[in-house]
C-alpha positions as CSV (number, residue, x, y, z in Angstrom):
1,X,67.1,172.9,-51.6
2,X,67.4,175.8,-53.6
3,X,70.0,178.8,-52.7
4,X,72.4,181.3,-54.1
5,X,76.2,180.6,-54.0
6,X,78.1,183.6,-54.6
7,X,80.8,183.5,-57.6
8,X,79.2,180.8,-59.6
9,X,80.3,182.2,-63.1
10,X,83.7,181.9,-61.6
11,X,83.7,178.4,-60.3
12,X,82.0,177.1,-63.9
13,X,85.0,178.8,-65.5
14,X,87.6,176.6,-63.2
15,X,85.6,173.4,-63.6
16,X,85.3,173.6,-67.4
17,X,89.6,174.0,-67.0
18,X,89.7,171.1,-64.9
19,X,87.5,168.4,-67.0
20,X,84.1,166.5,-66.8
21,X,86.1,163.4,-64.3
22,X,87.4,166.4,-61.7
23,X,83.9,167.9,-61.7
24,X,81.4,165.5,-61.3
25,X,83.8,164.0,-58.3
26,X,84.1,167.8,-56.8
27,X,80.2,168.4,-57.1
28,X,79.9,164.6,-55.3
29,X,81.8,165.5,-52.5
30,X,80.6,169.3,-52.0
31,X,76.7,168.0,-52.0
32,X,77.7,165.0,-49.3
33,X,79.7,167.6,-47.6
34,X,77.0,170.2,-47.6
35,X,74.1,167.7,-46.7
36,X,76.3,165.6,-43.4
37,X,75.1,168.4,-41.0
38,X,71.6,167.9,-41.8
39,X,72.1,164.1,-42.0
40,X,73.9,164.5,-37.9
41,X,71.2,167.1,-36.8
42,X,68.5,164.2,-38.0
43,X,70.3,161.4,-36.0
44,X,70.2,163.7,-33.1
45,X,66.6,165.0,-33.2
46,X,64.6,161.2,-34.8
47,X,63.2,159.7,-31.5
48,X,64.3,155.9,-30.2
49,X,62.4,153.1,-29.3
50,X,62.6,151.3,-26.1
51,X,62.6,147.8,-27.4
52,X,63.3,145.6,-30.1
53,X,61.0,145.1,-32.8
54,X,61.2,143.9,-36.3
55,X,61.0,145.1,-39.6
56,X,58.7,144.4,-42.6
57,X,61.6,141.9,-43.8
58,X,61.1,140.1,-40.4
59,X,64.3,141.2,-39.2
60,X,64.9,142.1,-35.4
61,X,67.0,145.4,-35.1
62,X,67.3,147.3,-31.6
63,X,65.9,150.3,-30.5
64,X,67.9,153.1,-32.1
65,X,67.7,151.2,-35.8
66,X,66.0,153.8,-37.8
67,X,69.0,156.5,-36.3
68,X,71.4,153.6,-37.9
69,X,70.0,154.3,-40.9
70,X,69.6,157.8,-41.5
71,X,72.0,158.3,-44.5
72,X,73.5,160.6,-47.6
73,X,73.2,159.8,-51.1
74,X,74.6,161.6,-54.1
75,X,73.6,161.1,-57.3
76,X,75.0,162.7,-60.6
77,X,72.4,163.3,-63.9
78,X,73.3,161.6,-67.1
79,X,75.0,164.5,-68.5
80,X,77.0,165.0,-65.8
81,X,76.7,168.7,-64.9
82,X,73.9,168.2,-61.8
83,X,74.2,166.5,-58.6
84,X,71.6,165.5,-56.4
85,X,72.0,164.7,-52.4
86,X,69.2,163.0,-50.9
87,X,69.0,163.2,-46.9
88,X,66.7,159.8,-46.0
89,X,66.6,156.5,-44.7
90,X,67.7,153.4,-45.6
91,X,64.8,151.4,-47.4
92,X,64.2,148.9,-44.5
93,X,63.8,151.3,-41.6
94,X,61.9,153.5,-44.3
95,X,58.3,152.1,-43.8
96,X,58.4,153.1,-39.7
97,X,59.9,156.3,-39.5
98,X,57.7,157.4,-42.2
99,X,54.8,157.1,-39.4
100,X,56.9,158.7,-36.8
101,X,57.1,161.6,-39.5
102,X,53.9,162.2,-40.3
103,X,52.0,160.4,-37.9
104,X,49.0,158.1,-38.3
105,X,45.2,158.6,-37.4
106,X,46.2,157.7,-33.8
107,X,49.9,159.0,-33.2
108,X,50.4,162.8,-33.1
109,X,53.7,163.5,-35.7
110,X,57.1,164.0,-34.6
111,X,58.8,165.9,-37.3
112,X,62.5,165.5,-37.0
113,X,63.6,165.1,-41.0
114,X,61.9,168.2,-42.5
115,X,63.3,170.0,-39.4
116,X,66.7,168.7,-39.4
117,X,67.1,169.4,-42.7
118,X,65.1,173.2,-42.7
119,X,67.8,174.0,-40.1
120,X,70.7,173.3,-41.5
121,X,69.6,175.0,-45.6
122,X,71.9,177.9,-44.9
123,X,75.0,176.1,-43.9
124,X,74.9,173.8,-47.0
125,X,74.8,176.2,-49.0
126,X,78.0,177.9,-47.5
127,X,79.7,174.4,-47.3
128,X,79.1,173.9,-50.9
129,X,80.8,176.9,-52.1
130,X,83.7,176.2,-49.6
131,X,83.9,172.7,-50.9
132,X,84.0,173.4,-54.0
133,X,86.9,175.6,-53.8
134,X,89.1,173.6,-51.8
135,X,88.3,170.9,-54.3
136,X,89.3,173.3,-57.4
137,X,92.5,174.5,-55.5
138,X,93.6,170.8,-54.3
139,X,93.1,169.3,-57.9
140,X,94.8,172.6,-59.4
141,X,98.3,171.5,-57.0
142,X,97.8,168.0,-57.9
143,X,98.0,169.2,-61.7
144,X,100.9,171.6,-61.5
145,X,102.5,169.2,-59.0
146,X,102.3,166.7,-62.4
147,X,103.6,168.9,-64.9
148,X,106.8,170.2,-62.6
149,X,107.4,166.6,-62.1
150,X,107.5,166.0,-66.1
């Protein structure tokens, strides 16, 4: 997902004060944060099955599995400066709802990930930038709550 984020330059400034362990644990939280209301609209749109079946592992899950296993994951770049959240579904439950999804030769789609997710682009975006500063401001006390203390 690509957006704007108003005052950028000065949230760069605040986390190049605060140091590389502060930031890459404030950008973790603000992309999880920003990508939980797409993860709940996608539990509430992804259709359930009215029985058991089981899964390409041989397992035998109840209906409502693949809504189990809808999930956030962050993940931070090597150098530390870029986070990525993926919106998805656990690897097991992967291989059905992928057919759900996009549908097969003989089953119409039912598109409830792309949609879940193109809903909810604009509030991510504002719950990053909220995030984010909460983050800053919370680690800021923390660190003037240490050096009073000294």
């Amino acid at each position: 997902m690509a957006g704007e984020i108003e005052g950028v330059a000065e949230l760069t400034k605040k986390f190049q004060e605060l140091g590389a362990a502060a930031t890459s644990a404030a950008l973790r939280s603000a992309a999880r944060a920003a990508m939980k209301p797409a993860a709940d609209r996608a539990k509430a749109l992804i259709p359930v099955g009215t029985v058991a079946h089981r899964t390409f592992k041989g397992r035998l899950v109840a209906p409502g599995f693949a809504r189990r296993s809808i999930r956030v994951v962050t993940k931070l770049s090597r150098d530390k400066q870029k986070v990525t959240a993926l919106l998805g579904v656990r690897r097991e439950a992967f291989y059905a709802v992928q057919f759900v999804e996009l549908g097969t030769s003989k089953t119409p789609a039912e598109p409830w990930l792309r949609t879940a997710f193109e809903s909810q682009k604009d509030p991510a975006l504002r719950a990053i930038g909220d995030n984010m500063r909460k983050r800053i401001e919370r680690i800021a006390n923390q660190r003037a709550a240490r050096a009073s203390a000294k």
